[in-house]
C-alpha positions as CSV (number, residue, x, y, z in Angstrom):
1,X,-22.4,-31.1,-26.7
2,X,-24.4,-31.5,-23.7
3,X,-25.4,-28.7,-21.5
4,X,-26.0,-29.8,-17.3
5,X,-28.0,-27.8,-15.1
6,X,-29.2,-27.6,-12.0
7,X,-33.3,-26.9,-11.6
8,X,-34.5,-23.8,-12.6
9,X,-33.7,-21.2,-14.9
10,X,-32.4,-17.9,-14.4
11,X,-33.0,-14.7,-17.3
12,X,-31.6,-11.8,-17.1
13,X,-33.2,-8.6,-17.6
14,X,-31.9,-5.0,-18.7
15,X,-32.8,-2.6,-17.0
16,X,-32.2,1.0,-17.9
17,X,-34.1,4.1,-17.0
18,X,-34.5,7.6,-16.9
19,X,-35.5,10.5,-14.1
20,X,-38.5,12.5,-14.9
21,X,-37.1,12.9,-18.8
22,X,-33.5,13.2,-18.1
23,X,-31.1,11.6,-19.9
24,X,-28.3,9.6,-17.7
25,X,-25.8,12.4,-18.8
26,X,-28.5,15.4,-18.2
27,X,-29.0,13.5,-14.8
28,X,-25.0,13.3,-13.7
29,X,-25.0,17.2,-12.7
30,X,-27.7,17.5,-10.7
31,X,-25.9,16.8,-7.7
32,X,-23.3,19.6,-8.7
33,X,-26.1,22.1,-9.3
34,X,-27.6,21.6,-6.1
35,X,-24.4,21.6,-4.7
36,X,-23.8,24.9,-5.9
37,X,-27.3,26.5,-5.4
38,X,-26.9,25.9,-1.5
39,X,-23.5,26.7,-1.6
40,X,-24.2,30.2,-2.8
41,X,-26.9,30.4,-0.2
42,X,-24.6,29.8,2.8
43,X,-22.3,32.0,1.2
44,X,-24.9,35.3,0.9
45,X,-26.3,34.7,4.5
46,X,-29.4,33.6,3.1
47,X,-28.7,30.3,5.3
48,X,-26.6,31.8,8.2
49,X,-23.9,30.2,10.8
50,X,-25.6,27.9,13.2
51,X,-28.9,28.0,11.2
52,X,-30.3,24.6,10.0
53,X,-30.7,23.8,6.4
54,X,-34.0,22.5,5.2
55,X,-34.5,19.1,5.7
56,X,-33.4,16.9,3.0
57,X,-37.2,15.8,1.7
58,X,-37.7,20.0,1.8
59,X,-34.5,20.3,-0.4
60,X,-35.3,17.3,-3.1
61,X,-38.9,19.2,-3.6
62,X,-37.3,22.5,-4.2
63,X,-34.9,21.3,-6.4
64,X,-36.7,18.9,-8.0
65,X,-34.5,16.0,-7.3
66,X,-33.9,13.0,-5.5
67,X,-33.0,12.4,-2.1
68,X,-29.1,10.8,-3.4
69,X,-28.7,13.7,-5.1
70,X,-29.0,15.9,-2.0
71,X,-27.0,13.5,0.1
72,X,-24.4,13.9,-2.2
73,X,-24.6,18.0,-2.8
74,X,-24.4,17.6,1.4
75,X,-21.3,15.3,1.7
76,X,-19.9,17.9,-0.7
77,X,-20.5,20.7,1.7
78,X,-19.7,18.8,4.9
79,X,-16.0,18.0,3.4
80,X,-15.5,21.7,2.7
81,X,-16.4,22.8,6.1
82,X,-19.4,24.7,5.2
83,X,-22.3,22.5,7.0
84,X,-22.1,20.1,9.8
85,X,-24.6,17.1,10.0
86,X,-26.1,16.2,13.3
87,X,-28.2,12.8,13.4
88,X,-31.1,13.4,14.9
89,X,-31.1,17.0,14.4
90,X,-30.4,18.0,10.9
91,X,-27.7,19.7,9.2
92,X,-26.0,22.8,10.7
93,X,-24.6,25.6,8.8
94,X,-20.7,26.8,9.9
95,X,-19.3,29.7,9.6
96,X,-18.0,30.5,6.1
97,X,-14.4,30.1,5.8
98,X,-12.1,32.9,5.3
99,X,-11.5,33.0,1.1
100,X,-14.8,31.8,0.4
101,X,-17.3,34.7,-0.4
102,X,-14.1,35.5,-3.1
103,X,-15.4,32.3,-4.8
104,X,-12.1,30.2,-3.3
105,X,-13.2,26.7,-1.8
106,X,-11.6,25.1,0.8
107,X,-9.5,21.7,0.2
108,X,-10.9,19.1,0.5
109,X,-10.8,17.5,4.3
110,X,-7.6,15.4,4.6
111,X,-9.4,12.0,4.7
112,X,-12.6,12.1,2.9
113,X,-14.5,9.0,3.0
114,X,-15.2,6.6,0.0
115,X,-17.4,3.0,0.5
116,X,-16.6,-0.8,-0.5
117,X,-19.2,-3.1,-1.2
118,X,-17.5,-6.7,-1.7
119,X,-19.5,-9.5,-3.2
120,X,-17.3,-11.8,-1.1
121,X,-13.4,-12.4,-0.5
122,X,-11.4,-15.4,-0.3
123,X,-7.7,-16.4,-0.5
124,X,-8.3,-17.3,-4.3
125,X,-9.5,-13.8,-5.1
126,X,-10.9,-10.8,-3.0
127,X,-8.5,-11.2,-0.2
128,X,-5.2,-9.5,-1.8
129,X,-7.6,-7.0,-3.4
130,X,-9.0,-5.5,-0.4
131,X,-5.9,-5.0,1.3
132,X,-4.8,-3.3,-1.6
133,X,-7.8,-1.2,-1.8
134,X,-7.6,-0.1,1.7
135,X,-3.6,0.9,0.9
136,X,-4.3,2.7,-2.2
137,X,-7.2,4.7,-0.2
138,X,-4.4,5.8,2.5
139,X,-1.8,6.9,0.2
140,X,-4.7,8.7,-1.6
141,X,-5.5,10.7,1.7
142,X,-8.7,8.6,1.5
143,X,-10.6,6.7,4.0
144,X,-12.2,3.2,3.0
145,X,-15.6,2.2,5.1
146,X,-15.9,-1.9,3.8
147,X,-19.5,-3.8,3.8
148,X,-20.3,-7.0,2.5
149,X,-22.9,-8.3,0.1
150,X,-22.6,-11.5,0.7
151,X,-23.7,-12.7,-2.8
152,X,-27.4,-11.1,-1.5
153,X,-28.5,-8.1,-3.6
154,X,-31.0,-7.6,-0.8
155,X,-28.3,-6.8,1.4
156,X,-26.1,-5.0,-0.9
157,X,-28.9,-2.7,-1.7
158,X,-28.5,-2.1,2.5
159,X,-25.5,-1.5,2.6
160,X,-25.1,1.2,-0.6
161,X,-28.0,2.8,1.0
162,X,-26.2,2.7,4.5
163,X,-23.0,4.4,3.3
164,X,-24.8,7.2,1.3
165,X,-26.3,8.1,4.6
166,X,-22.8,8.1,6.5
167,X,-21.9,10.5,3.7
168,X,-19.0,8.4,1.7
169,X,-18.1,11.0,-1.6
170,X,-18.0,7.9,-4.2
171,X,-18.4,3.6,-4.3
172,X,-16.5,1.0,-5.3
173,X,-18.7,-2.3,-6.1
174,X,-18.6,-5.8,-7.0
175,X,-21.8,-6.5,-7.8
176,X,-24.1,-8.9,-6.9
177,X,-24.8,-11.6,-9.4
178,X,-28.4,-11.6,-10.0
179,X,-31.7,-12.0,-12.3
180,X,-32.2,-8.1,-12.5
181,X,-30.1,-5.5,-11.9
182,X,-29.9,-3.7,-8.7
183,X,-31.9,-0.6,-8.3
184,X,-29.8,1.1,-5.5
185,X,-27.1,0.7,-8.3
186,X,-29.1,1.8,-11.1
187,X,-30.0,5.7,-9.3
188,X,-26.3,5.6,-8.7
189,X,-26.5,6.1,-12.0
190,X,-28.7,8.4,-12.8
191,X,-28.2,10.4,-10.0
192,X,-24.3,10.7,-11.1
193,X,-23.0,9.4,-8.4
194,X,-19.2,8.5,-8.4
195,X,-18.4,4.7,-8.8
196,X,-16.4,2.0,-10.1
197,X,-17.5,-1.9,-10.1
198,X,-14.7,-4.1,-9.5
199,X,-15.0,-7.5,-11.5
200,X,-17.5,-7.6,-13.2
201,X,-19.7,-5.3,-16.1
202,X,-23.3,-4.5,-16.0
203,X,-24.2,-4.9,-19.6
204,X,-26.2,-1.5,-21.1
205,X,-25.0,0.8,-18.4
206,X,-22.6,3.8,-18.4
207,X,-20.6,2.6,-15.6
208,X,-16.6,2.6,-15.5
209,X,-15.5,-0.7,-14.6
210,X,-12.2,-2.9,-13.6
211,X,-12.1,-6.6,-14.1
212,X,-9.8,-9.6,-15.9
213,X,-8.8,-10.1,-19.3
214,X,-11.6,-13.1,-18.8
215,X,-11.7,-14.0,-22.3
216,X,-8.1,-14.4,-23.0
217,X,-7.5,-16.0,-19.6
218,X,-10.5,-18.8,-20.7
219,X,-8.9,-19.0,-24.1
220,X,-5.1,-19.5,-22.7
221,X,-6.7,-22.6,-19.9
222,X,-8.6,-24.3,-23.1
223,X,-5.8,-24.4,-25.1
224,X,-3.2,-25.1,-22.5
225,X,-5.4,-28.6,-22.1
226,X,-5.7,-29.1,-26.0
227,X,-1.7,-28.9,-26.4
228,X,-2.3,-31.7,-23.6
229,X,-3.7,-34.1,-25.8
230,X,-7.3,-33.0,-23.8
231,X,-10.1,-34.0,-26.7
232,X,-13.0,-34.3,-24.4
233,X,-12.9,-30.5,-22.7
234,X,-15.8,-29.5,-20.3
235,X,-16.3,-26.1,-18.8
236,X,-17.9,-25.8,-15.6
237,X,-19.8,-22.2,-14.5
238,X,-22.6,-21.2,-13.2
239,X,-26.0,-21.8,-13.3
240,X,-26.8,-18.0,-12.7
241,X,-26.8,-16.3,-16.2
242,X,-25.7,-12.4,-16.4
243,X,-22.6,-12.4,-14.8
244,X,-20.5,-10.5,-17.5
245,X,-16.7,-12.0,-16.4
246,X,-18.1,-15.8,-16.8
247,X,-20.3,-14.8,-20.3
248,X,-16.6,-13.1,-21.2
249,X,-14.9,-16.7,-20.0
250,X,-17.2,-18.8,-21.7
251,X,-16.7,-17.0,-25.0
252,X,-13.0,-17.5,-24.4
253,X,-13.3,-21.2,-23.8
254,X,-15.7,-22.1,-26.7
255,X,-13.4,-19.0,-29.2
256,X,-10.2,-21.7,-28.3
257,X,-12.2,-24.6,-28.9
258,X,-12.9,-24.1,-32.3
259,X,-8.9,-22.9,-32.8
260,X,-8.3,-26.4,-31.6
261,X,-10.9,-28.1,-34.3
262,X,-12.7,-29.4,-31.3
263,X,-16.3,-29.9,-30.2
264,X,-17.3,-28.9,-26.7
265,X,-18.3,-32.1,-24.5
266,X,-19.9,-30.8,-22.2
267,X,-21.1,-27.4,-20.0
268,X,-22.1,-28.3,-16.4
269,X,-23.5,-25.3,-14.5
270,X,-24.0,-25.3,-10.8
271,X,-25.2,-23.2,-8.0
272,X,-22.5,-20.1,-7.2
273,X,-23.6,-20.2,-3.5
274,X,-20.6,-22.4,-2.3
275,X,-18.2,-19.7,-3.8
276,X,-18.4,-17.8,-0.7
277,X,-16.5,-19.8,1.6
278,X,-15.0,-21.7,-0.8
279,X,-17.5,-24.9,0.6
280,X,-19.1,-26.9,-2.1
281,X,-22.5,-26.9,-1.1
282,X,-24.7,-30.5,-1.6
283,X,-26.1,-29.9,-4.1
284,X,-23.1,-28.9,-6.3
285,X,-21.5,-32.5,-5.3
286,X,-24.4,-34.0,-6.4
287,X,-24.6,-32.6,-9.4
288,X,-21.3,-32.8,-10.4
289,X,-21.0,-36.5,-9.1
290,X,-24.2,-37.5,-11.5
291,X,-22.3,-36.0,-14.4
292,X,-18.9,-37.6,-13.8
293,X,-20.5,-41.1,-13.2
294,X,-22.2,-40.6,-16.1
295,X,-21.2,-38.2,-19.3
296,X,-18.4,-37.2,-17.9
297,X,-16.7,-40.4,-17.5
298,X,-15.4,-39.5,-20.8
299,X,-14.1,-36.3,-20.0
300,X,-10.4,-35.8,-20.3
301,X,-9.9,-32.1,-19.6
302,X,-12.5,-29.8,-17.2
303,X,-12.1,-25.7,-17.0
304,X,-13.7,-24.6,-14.3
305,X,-14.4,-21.1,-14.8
306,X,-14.3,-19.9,-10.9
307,X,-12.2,-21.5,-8.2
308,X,-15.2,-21.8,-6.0
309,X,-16.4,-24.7,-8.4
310,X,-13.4,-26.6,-7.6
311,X,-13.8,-27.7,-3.8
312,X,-17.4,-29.3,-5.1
313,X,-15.7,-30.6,-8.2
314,X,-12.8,-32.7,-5.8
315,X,-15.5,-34.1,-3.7
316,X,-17.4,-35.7,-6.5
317,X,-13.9,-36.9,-8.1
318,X,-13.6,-38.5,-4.6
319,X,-17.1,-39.8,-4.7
320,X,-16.7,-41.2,-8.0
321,X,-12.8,-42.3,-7.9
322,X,-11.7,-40.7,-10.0
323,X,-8.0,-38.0,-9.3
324,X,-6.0,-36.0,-11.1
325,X,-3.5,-36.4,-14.0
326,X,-3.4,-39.2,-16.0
327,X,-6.8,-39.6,-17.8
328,X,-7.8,-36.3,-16.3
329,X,-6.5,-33.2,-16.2
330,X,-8.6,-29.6,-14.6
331,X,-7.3,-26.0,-14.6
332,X,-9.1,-23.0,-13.2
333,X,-9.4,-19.4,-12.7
334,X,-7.2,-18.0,-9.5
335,X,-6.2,-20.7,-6.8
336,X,-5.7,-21.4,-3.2
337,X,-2.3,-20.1,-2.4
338,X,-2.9,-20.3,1.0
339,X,-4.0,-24.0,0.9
340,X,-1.8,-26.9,3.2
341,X,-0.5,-28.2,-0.3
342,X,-0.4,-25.0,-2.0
343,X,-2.0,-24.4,-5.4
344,X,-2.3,-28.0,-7.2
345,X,-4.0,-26.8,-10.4
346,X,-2.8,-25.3,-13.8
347,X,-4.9,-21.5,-13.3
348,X,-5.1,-17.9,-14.3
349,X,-4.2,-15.9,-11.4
350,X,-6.3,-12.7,-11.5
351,X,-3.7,-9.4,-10.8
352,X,-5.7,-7.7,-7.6
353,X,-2.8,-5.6,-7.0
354,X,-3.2,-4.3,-10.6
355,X,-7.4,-4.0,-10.1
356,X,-6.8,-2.3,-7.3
357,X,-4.8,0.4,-8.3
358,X,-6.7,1.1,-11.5
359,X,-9.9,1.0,-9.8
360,X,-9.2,3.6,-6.8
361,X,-7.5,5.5,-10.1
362,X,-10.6,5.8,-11.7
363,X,-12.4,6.6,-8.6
364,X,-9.9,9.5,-7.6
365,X,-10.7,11.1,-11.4
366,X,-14.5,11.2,-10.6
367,X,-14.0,12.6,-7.2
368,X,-11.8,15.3,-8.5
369,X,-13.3,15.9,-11.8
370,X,-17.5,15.4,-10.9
371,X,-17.7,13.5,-14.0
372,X,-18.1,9.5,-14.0
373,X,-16.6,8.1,-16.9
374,X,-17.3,4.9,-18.9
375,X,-13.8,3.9,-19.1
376,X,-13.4,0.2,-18.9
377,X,-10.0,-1.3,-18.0
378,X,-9.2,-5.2,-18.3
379,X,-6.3,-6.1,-16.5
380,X,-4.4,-9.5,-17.7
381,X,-4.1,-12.4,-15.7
382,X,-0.8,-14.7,-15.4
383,X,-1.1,-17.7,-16.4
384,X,0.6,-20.4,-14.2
385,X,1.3,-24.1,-14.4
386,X,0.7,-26.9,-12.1
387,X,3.6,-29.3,-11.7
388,X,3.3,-32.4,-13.2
């Protein structure tokens, strides 16, 4: 077996840490506590209607914490009605509601605010899955404030940071791919903060997540091209390592390999940039043309592990003359429904109606319970196959 790459080579790193000593778990009520501490203040006029609280840097040095943990305690008390938060001025005490000082709380405001961070969306996969999101949200009495990453963990550490300060009560991401870990994600942790990552698993840390039965979706494509006659399979994926759904893919194509008594021919990995748009990018033609008018000549089945890789693999089929069926056959993960021709390849379609709803599940049972779980759920794909 050959492995293709593209230059450079990307490692991933774990990253796990601890605040001041504190265990992750030991870490996950500290927003409660300081939550309650100011809670009891407002409620004993020590911080009286129409006063302002300390600012928040005053509050993280009393309680010894950090500043998400007092964002959250406050987006706790602005959806009970107790405080008020004024930009530019600071946050405003209300008066206590009637019930309170007899230890009732309020319910919760009628549409509290969560946040969405999307890696990208496309008609392949994303597109169904926000629109489900944002339903789910409304039945749940829920408000749903959406930013984009844009594959940049850069610019998904700004936009985390931007809906903590517009006070959103818990986070749904799909993370950036990456060399590291995200830090804004990693004091999510630690701080406790509610949230659920949609698609993908960050290896080492507590975190509930929803994603695909990857590895019996990979499997099902392999052999689906091995009951073809297929001898000479190739995977395609990326050249960015640490994604947990295409490790969990790739162990599904090589575990259905070696069911079949065959030998991998080849793993070409390319650059995930072009996944965005669904626009293979030039250097993804280029590297996948070298391979086909080389190696791959001899290729008789491809699984590309990601739609995205498929535009860039049809140009360099183009390029090189080669086309579909007969001495070649390629199936995918998820698929252009939308397309002129409709879907042409054999493919796992990912369920984002059923990702959806067990995500903003998972979500709700934070919210309401202050705990964040570890639960992971993996949701099976249907498989579905191309004409002939």
């Amino acid at each position: 077996m050959t492995e293709v790459r593209e230059k450079g080579k990307i490692y991933l790193h774990f990253y796990l840490f601890e605040k001041e000593g504190k265990t992750v778990a030991e870490a996950r009520f500290l927003y409660r506590q300081t939550y309650d501490a100011i809670r009891r203040r407002i409620e004993e006029g020590i911080y009286g209607p129409s006063s302002l609280l300390p600012t928040e840097g005053a509050l993280c040095r009393e309680f010894h914490v950090s500043a998400i943990t007092v964002k959250k305690a406050l987006a706790l008390l602005t959806e009970e009605g107790l405080v008020r938060r004024v930009p530019g001025k600071g946050t405003i005490v209300l008066p206590v509601p009637a019930g309170s000082l007899a230890g009732e709380r309020p319910a919760p405001a009628a549409a509290s605010r969560i946040g969405l961070v999307l890696e990208h969306v496309s008609t392949p996969f994303g597109l169904e899955m926000l629109y489900r999101l944002d339903q789910e949200a409304e039945e749940a009495g829920l408000k749903l404030d959406i930013r984009f990453s844009y594959s940049d963990q850069k610019k998904e550490s700004q936009e985390i940071d931007f809906l903590l300060r517009e006070g959103v009560r818990g986070l749904l991401i799909m993370p950036c791919r990456g060399e590291h870990y995200n830090t804004a994600i990693l004091r999510l942790v630690v701080n406790g903060f509610p949230i659920v990552l949609l698609d993908k698993k960050l290896e080492g840390l507590c975190l509930p997540s929803v994603r695909t039965e990857n590895r019996e979706g990979a499997a099902r494509l392999t052999r689906y091209l091995a009951e073809k006659g297929c001898r000479r399979i190739a995977m395609i994926t990326s050249a960015e390592r640490g994604t947990t759904s295409l490790q969990e893919r790739e162990q599904g194509f090589f575990g259905a390999l070696r069911e079949a008594n065959l030998e991998p021919f080849a793993v070409v990995r390319v650059s995930g940039g072009e996944l965005l748009r669904n626009l293979p990018s030039a250097h993804a033609i280029e590297t996948l043309s070298a391979w086909l008018a080389g190696e791959g000549k001899q290729a008789d089945g491809i699984v590309c592990l990601e739609y995205g890789f498929v535009p860039a693999l049809f140009a360099a089929m183009r390029a090189c003359g080669r086309s579909l069926g007969g001495s070649l056959r390629v199936c995918c993960f998820d698929e252009d429904y939308l397309a002129p021709q409709g879907p042409l390849l054999t493919h796992v379609k990912q369920d984002e109606a059923a990702i959806a709803h067990e995500a903003m599940a998972l979500l709700r049972r934070e919210l309401e319970t202050g705990m964040v779980t570890e639960e992971e759920c993996r949701v099976p794909g249907r498989f579905v196959e191309a004409a002939e």
